[in-house]
C-alpha positions as CSV (number, residue, x, y, z in Angstrom):
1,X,108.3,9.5,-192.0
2,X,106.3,6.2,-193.2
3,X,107.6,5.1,-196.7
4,X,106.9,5.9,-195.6
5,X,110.6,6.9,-197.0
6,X,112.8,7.2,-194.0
7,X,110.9,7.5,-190.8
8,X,111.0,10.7,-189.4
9,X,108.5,12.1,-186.5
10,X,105.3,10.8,-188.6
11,X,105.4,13.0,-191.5
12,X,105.9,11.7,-194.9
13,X,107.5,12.9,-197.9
14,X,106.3,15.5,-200.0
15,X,105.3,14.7,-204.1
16,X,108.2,14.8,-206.2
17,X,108.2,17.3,-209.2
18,X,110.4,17.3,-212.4
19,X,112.9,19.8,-212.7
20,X,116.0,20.7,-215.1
21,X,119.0,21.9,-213.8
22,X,120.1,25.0,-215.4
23,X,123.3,25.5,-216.8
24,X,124.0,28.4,-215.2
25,X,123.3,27.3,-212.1
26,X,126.2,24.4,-212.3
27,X,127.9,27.0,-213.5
28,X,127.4,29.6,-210.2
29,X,128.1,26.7,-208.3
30,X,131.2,25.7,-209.9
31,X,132.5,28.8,-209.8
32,X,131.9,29.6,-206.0
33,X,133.5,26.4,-204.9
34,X,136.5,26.2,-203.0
35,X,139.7,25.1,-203.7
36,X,140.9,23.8,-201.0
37,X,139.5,21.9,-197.8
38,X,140.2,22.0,-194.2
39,X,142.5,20.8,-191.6
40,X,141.8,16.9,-192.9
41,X,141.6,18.0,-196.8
42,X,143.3,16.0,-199.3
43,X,143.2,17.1,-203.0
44,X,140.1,17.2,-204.9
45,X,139.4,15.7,-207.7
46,X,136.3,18.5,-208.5
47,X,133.4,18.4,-210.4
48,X,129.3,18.8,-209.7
49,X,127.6,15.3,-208.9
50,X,124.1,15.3,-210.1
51,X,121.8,13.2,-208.4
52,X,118.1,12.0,-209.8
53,X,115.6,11.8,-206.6
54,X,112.3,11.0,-206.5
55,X,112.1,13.1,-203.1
56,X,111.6,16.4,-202.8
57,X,111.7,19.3,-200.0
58,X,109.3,22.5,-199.0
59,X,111.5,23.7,-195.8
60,X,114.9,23.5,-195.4
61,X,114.0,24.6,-191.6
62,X,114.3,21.1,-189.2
63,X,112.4,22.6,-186.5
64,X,110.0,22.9,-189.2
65,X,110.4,19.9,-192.3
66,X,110.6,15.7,-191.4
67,X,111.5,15.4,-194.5
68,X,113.6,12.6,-196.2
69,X,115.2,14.8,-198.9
70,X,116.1,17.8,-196.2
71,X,117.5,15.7,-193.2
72,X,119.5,14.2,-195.9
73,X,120.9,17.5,-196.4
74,X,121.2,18.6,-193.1
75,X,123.6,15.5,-192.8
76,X,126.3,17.3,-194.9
77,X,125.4,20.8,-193.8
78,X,125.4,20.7,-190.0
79,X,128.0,19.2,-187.6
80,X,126.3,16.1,-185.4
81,X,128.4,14.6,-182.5
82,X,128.2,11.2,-183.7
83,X,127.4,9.3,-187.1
84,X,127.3,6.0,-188.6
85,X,129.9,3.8,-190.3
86,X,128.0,2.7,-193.7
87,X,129.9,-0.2,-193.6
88,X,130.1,-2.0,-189.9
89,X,126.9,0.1,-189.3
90,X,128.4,1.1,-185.7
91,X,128.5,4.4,-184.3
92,X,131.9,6.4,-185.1
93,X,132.7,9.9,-184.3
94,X,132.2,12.8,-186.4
95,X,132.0,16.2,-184.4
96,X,133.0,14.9,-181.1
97,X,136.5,13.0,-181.3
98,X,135.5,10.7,-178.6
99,X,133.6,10.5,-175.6
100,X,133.0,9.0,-172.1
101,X,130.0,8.1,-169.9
102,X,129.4,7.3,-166.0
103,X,128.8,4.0,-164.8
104,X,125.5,5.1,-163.8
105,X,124.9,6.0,-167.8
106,X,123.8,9.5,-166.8
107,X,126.5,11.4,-167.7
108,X,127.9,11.4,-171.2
109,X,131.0,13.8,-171.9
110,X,132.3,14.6,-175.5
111,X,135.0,15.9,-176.4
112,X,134.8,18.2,-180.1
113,X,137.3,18.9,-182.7
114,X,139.0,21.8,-182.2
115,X,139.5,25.1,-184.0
116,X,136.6,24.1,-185.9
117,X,135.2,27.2,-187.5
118,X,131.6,27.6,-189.2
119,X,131.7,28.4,-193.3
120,X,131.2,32.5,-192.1
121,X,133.9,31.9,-190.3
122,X,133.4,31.9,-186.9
123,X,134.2,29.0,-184.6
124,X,132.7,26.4,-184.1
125,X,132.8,24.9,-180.5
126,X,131.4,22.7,-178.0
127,X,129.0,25.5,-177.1
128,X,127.2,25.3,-179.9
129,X,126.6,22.2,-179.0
130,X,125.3,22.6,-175.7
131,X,122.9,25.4,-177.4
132,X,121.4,23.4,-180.1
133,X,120.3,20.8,-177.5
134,X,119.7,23.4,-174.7
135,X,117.4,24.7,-177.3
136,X,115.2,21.7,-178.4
137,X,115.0,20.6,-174.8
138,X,113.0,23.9,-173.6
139,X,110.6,24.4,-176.7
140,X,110.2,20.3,-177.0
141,X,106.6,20.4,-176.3
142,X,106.1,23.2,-178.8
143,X,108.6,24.6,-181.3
144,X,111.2,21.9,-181.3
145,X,108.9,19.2,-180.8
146,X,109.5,17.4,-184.6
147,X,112.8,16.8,-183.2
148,X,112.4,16.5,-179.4
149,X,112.2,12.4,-179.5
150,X,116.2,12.6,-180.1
151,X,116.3,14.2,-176.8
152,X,114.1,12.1,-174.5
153,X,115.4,11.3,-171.1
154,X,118.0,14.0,-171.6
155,X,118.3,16.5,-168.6
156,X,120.7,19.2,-169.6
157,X,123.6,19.8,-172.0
158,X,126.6,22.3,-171.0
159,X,129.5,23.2,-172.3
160,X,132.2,23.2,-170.0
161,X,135.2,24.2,-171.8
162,X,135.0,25.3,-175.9
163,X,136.1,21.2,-177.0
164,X,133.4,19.3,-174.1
165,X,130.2,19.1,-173.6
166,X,128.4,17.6,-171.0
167,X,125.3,15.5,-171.1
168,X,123.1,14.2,-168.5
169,X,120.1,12.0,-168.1
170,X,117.0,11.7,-166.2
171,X,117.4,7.8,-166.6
172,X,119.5,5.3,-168.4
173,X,118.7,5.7,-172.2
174,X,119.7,2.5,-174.5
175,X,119.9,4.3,-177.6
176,X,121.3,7.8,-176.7
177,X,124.2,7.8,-179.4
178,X,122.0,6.6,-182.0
179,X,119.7,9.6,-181.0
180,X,122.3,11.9,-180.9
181,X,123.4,11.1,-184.9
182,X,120.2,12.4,-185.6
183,X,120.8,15.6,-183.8
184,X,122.3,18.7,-186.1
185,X,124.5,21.4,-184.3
186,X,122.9,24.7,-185.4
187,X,125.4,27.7,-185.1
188,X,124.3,29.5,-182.3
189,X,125.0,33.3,-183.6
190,X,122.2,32.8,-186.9
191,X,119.8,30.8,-184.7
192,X,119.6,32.3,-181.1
193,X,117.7,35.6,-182.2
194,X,114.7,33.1,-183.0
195,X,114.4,31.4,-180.0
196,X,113.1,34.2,-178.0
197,X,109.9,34.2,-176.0
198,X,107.6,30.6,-176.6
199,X,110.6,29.9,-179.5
200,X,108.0,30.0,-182.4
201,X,110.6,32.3,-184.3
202,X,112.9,28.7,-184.6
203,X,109.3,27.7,-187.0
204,X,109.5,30.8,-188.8
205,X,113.7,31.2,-189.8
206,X,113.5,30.0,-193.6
207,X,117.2,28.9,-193.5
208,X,117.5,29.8,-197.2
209,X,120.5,31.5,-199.2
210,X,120.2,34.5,-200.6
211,X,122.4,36.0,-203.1
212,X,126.2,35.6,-202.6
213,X,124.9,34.5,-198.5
214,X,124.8,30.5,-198.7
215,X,123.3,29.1,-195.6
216,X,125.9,29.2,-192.7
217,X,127.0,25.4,-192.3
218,X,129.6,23.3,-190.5
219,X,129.2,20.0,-192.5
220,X,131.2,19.5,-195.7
221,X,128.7,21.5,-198.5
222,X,127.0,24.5,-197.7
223,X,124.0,25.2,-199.6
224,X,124.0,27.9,-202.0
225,X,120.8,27.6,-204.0
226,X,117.4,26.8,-202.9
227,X,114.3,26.9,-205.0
228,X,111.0,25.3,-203.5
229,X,110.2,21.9,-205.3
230,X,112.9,22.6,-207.7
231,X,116.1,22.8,-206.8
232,X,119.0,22.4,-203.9
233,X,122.4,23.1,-204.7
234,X,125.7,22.4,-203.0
235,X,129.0,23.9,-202.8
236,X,132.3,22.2,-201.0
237,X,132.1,23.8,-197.7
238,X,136.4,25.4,-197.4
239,X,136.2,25.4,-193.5
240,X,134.8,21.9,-192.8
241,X,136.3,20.3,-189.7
242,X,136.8,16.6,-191.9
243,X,138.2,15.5,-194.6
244,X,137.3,17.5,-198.0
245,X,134.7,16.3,-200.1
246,X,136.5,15.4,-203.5
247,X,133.4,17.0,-205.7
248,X,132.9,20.7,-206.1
249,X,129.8,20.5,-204.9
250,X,126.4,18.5,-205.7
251,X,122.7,18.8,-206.7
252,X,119.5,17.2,-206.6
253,X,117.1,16.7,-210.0
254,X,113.9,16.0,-208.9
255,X,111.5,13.1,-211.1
256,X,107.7,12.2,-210.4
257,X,108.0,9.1,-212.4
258,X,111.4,6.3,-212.6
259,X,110.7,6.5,-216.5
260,X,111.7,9.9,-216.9
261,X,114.4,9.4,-214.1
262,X,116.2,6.3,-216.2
263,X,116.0,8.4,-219.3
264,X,118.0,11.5,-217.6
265,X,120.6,8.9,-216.7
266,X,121.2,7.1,-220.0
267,X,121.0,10.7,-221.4
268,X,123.8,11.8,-219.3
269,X,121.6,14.5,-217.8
270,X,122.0,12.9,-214.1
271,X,124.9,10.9,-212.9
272,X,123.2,8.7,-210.4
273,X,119.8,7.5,-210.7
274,X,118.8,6.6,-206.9
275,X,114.7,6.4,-206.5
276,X,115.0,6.2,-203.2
277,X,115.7,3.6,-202.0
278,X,115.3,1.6,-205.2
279,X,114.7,2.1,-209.3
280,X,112.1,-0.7,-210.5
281,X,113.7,-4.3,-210.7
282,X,112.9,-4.0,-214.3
283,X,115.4,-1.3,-215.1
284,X,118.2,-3.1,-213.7
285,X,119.1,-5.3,-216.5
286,X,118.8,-2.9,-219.3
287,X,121.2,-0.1,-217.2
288,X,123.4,-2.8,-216.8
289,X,123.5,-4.1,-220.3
290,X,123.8,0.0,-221.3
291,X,127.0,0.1,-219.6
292,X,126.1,1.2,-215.8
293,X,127.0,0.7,-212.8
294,X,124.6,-1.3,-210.3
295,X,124.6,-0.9,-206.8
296,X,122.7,-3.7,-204.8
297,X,122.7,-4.8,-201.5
298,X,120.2,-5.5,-198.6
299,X,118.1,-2.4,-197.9
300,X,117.0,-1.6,-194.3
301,X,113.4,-1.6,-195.4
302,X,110.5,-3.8,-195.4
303,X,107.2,-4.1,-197.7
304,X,104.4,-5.0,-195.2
305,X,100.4,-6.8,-195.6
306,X,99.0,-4.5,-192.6
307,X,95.6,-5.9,-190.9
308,X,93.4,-3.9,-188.7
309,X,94.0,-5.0,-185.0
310,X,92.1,-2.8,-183.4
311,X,89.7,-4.4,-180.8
312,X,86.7,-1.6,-181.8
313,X,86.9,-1.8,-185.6
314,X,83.6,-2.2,-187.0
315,X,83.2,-4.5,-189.5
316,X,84.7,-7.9,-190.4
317,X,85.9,-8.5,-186.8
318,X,87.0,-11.4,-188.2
319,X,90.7,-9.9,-188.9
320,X,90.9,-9.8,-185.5
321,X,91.2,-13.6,-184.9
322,X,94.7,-15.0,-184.7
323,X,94.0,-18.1,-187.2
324,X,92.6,-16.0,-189.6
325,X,95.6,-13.8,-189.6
326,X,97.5,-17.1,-189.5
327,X,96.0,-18.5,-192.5
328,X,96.7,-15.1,-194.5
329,X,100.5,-16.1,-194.0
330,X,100.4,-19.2,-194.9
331,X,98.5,-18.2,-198.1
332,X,101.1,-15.4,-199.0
333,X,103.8,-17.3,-201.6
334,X,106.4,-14.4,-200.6
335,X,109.1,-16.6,-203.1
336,X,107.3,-16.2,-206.0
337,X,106.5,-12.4,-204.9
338,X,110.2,-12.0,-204.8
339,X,110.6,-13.7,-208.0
340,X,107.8,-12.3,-209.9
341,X,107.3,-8.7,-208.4
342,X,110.9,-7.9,-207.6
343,X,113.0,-9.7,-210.3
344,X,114.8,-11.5,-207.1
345,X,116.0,-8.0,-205.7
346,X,113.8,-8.7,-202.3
347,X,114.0,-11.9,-200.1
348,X,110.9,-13.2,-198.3
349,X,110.5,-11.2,-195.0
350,X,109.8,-12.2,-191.2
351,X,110.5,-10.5,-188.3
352,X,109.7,-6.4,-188.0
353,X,113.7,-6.2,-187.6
354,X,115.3,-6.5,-190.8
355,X,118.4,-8.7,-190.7
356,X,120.9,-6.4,-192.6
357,X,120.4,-4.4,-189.0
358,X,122.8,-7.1,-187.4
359,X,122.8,-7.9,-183.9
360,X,119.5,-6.7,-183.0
361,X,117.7,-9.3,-186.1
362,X,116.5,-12.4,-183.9
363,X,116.9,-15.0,-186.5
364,X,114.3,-17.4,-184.8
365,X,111.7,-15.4,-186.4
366,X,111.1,-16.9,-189.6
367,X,107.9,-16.5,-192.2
368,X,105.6,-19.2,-192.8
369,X,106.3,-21.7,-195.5
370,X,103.6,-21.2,-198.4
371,X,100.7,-24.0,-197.8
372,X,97.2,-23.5,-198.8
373,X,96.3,-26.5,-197.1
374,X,97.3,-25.1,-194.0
375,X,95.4,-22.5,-194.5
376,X,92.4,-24.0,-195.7
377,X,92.8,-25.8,-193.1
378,X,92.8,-23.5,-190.4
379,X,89.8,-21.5,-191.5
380,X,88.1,-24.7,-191.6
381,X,89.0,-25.3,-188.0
382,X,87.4,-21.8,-187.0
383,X,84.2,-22.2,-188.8
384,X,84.3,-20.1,-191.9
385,X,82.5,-21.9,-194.3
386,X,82.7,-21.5,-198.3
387,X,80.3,-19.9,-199.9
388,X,79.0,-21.4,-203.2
389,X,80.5,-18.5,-205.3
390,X,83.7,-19.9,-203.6
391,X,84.2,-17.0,-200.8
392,X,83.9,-17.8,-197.3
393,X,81.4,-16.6,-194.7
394,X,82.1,-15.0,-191.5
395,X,79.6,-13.6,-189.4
396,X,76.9,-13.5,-191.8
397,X,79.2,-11.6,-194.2
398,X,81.5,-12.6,-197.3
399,X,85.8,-13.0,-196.5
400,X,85.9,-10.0,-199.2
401,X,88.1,-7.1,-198.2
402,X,89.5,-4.0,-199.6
403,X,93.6,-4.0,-199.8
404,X,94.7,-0.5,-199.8
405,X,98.2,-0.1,-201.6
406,X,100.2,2.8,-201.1
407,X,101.2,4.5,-204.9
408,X,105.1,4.2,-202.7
409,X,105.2,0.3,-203.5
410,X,104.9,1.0,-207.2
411,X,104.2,-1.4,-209.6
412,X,106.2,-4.6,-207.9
413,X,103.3,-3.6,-204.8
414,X,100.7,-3.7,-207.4
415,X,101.9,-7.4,-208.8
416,X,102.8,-8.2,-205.2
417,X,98.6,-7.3,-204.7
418,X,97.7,-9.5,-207.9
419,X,99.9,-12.6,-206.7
420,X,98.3,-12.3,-203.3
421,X,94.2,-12.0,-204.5
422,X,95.3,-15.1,-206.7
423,X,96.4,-17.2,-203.8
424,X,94.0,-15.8,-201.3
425,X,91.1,-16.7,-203.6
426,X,92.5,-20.6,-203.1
427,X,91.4,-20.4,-199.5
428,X,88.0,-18.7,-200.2
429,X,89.1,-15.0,-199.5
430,X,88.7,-11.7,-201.9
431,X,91.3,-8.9,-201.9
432,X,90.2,-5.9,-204.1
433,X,93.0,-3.9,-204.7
434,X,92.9,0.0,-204.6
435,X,96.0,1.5,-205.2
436,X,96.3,4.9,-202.9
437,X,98.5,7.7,-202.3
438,X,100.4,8.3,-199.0
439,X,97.6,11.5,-197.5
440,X,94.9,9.5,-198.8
441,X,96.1,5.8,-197.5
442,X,97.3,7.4,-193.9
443,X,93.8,9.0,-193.7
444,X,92.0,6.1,-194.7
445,X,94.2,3.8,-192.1
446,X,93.6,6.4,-188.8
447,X,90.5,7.6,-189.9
448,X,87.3,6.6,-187.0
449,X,90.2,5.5,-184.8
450,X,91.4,2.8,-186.9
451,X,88.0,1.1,-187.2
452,X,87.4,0.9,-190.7
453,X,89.9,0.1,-192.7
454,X,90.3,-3.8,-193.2
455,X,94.0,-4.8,-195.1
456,X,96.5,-2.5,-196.2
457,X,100.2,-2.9,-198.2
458,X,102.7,-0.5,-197.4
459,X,106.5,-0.6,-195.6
460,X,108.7,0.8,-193.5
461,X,112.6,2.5,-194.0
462,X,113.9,1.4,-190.7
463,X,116.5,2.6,-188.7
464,X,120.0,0.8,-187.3
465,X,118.7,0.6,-183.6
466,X,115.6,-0.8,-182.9
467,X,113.8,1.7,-181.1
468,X,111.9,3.3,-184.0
469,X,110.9,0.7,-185.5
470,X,109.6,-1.6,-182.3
471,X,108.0,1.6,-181.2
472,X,105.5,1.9,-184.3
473,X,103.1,-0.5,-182.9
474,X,102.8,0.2,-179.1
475,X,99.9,2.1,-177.8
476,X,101.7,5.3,-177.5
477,X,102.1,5.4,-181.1
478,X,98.1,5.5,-182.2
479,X,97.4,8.7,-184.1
480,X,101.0,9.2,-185.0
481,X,103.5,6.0,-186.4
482,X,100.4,2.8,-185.6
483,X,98.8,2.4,-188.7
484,X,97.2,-1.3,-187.8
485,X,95.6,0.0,-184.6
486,X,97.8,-2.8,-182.6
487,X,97.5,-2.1,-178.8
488,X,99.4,-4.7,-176.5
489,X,100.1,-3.7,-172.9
490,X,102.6,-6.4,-172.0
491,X,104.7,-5.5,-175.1
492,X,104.6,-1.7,-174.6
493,X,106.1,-2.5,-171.1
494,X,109.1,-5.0,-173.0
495,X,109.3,-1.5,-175.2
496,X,109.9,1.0,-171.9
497,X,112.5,-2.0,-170.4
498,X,114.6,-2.0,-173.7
499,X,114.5,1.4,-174.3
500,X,116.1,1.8,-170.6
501,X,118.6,-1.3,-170.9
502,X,122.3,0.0,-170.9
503,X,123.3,-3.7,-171.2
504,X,123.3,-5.0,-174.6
505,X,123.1,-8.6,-173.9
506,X,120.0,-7.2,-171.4
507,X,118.4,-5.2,-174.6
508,X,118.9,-7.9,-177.0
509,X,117.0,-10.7,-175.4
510,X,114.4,-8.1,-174.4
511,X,114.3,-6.9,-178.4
512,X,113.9,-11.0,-179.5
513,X,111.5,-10.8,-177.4
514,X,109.2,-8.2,-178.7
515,X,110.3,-9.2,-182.4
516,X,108.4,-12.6,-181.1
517,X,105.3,-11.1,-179.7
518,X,104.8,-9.2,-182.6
519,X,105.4,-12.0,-185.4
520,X,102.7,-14.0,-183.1
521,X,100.3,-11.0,-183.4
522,X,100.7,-10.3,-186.7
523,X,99.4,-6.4,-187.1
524,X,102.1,-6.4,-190.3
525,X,102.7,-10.0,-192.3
526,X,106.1,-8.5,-193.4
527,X,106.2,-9.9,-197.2
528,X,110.4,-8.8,-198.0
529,X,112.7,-7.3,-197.1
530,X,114.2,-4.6,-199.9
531,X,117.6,-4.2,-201.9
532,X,119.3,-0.9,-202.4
533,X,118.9,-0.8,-206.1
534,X,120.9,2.2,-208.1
535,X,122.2,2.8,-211.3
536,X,125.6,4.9,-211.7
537,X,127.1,6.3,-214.4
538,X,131.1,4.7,-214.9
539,X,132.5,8.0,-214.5
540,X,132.2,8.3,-210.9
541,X,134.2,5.5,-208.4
542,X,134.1,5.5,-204.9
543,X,130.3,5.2,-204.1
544,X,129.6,4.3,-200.9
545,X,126.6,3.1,-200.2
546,X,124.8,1.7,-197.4
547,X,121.4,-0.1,-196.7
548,X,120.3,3.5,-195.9
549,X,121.0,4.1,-199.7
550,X,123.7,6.8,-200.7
551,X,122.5,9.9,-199.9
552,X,121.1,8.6,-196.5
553,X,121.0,10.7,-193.2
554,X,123.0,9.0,-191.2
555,X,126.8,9.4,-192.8
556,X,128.6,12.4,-194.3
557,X,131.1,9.7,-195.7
558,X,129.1,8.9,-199.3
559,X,129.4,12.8,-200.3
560,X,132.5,13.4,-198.9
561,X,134.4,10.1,-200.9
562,X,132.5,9.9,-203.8
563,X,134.9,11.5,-206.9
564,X,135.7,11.2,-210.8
565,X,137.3,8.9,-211.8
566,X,140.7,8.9,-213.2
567,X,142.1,7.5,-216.3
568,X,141.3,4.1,-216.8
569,X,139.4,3.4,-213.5
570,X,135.9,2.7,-213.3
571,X,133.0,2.6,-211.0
572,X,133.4,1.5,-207.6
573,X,131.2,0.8,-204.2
């Protein structure tokens, strides 16, 4: 999903609502939590760890739901082979102790922990495994299909003894472990009685608790409480095949605004205020002076100036020449946008690859230095003159264009907007600025087959491989993830090599590559990247955070190693 929170399969996050959790509720959900944890357990230090969110879930089904707030609780319900280390951002096991593949890269064998057992009890083994992806492999072009891009390329999956599972491919796949961290293991005896027939009974399972029946789960929290929009409670799951979570269990408090969000955490309502993935730059300072803990660091997202490239738009074709998207860098002053809309918690961006992502970040691609000469000078060059109201003319037409802002950039977007129509107005161009939300701004961006729609300011949650994120912008993605209409045949074929490469110095040069071709193009000026920015209360040490934020999707780690602290320790990431 587009910020566009984390992306997931196109859909974007549903409104956030307030909510209060009830006393009693902590109270159910103290009570039912174990004791004790499994094979890996050491002592727990206990305790409910309330989280404020701005996110917020209608299905807790992920045949059904993409997202943010649900696949971040899948992460600690459900068993996945794989998952990521928050820190080295590498792949490191988590179901499966360890695995193999051919030379070919067809075959991929993993081996499971064993006498794993399910929170009802029963085991939990390779075959469930081999079911789960069985499963979304027959129904992907219908009921599994929100979750059928983990499995592309993949052939088959079979359990061959109750600790291995074997995988096979069609083809060589680059990014088949990453893929496979996204994958929850379902247990098979709740979820095979809906995949009957055409599978549309996987849609229909709610996947809720009911009373004194949490949700069956593997990971290391179960869920016990579920109300729509309101609230999602955890409990420490006893049989977990890891180490035990330190906390009783956790819960979500839901905000629509970071005002009221700040307020629950100086109030001692919320432990953690997260906003997903960052509170306003502006509350960082006070928290701080209050006596909270900050967590900071590089985010794996990116705030982007989107320009219509589609070849068929109607009006003000003029986007669709190079110099004048060249001249709309050079006019964007992303330093003092970093130092004015983001209080310094943002550094100017460049490439579509964020460079927190490591290896895959080709550092050649560098943003513009700010020059309104250059960019004066370039529209000169191509002809547009200035009209005597001080706009340009292009085509018989004024340089005046509507910039659509997604509500999701807040208020640092909006000043980001006003720096921008300041600067842009020096080289004879008009930005109106129309703040929208996400339905509205997505249908306004793909509406008329991306013809309309002139400039837009948005961003993108990225992922630690590169495949999502190079993907948004090659022909195969219009309709779905493009949302600048950009259609290049030569790079969609770089796309289908990397995506192929089992090589990494192969898929690296390939990946610079495309990071290149699409700087050169420009569909996105990417203006910065983001910081994770949290506030904590000093009672809790051990926060582990990541540029995915804490309670991202792609660790169980954070939840699991997160407890109270003792006497005379304080907060720690």
């Amino acid at each position: 999903m587009k910020k566009r929170h984390r992306v997931l399969s196109g859909a974007r996050a549903g409104r956030p609502i307030a909510l209060i959790l009830a006393p009693a509720m902590l109270v159910l959900l103290t009570a039912c939590s174990a004791s004790s944890g499994g094979a890996g357990a050491t002592a727990a230090s206990g305790g409910i760890l309330r989280l404020g969110t701005h996110l917020t879930t209608t299905s807790m089904n992920p045949f059904v739901t993409t997202q943010t707030l649900s696949f971040d609780s899948f992460e600690v319900m459900y068993p996945s082979l794989v998952q990521y280390n928050t820190t080295t951002l590498q792949i490191e096991p988590d179901f499966a102790s360890s695995w193999t593949t051919s030379v070919d890269g067809l075959t991929w064998t993993f081996h499971t922990r064993p006498k794993a057992r399910w929170s009802d009890g029963k085991p939990l083994t390779a075959a469930d495994v081999a079911w789960t992806l069985t499963t979304i492999l027959k129904f992907k072009a219908g009921a599994t299909s929100t979750v059928a891009g983990n499995v592309l390329g993949m052939t088959s999956a079979v359990a061959t003894s109750p600790t291995t599972v074997v995988i096979t491919y069609a083809h060589p796949v680059a990014d088949v472990l990453p893929s496979l961290a996204q994958v929850y293991i379902l247990p098979q005896h709740v979820w095979q009685q809906y995949a009957a027939g055409n599978g549309k009974g996987l849609q229909k399972f709610a996947n809720l608790p009911t009373p004194n029946h949490p949700v069956v789960s593997g990971g290391p929290f179960v869920l016990q409480k579920y109300v729509q929009s309101q609230v999602v409670l955890f409990q420490r799951n006893p049989n977990y095949y890891g180490q035990a979570p330190h906390i009783d269990g956790f819960g979500y408090q839901y905000f629509a605004n970071d005002d009221a969000e700040v307020e629950a955490l100086k109030s001692g309502q919320i432990d953690a205020a997260l906003a997903n993935p960052n509170l306003p730059p502006t509350d960082i300072a006070p928290l701080k002076a209050a006596g909270f803990h900050i967590v900071n660091q590089p985010a794996m997202s990116f705030n982007d100036l989107i320009i219509n490239t589609n070849p068929q738009m109607v009006s003000h074709r003029e986007l669709l020449n190079p110099a004048v998207r060249e001249a709309f860098e050079y006019a964007t002053d992303r330093n003092t946008i970093d130092k004015i809309a983001y209080l310094g918690y943002a550094q100017p961006g460049g490439s579509i690859i964020p460079p927190v992502i490591g290896q895959w970040h080709n550092p050649s691609v560098t943003p513009l230095p700010f020059s309104i000469a250059k960019a004066n000078a370039l529209l000169n060059h191509a002809g547009y003159r200035m009209g005597s109201n001080g706009i340009r003319v292009a085509d018989g037409h004024p340089m005046s264009y509507s910039l659509l802002i997604s509500s999701d950039n807040g208020g640092p977007g909006y000043r980001t907007g006003q720096i921008m129509a300041n600067d842009y107005r020096k080289i004879g161009v008009q930005l109106n600025l129309q703040v929208l939300g996400d339905t509205t701004l997505n249908n306004d961006l793909l509406g008329n087959h991306y013809r309309n729609f002139q400039l837009a300011m948005w961003g993108w949650d990225t992922f630690v491989d590169p495949n999502y994120i190079l993907s948004v912008i090659t022909c195969g993605q219009w309709y779905n993830q493009s949302d600048s209409g950009y259609c290049n045949k030569n790079y969609d074929a770089l796309f289908e090599q990397q995506a192929a490469a089992t090589s990494v110095a192969q898929r690296k040069q390939i990946v610079f590559q495309m990071q290149t071709i699409a700087d050169q193009a420009r569909p996105y000026i990417i203006l910065q990247y983001l910081d994770v920015l949290a506030a904590w209360s000093k009672k809790w040490c051990d926060i582990l955070s990541s540029p995915d934020g804490f309670n991202g999707f792609f660790s169980k780690d954070p939840l699991v190693q997160v407890r109270q602290c003792g006497s005379g320790q304080g907060a720690s990431s």
